[in-house]
N, C-alpha and C positions, 0 to 999 in steps of 0.2 A: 590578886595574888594573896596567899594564905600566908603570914610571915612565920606563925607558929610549926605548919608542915615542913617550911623551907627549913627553918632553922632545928628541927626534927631528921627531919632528912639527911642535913649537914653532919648532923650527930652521927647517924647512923653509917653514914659513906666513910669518918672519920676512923669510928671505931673498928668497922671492916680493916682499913689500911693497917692502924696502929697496931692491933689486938690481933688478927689472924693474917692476913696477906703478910707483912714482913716476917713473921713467922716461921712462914711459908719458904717465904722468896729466896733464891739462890743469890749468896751475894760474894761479887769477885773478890774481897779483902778476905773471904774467908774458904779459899778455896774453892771458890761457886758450888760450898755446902748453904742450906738453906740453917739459919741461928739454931732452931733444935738441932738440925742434924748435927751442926758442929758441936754444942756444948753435949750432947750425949756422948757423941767419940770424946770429949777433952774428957768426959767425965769418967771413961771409961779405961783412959791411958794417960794418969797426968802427969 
């Protein structure tokens, strides 16, 4: 095993999550708007 790919890889799978998936993701506390969508509308009617 390549510990530097692993620990590269872990990076990479992290950042997808953090950075663009939650992003993304619809989440029930917020209306199951996805976080842009909501803070566009907050931002849009505050």
């Amino acid at each position: 095993m390549h510990l530097p790919r692993v620990i590269n890889a872990s990076r990479e799978i992290f950042d997808y999550i953090a950075g663009f998936h939650n992003r993304l993701r619809r989440h029930s506390a917020l209306g199951y708007l996805s976080p842009m969508e909501f803070e566009r509308q907050f931002a849009n009617h505050p």
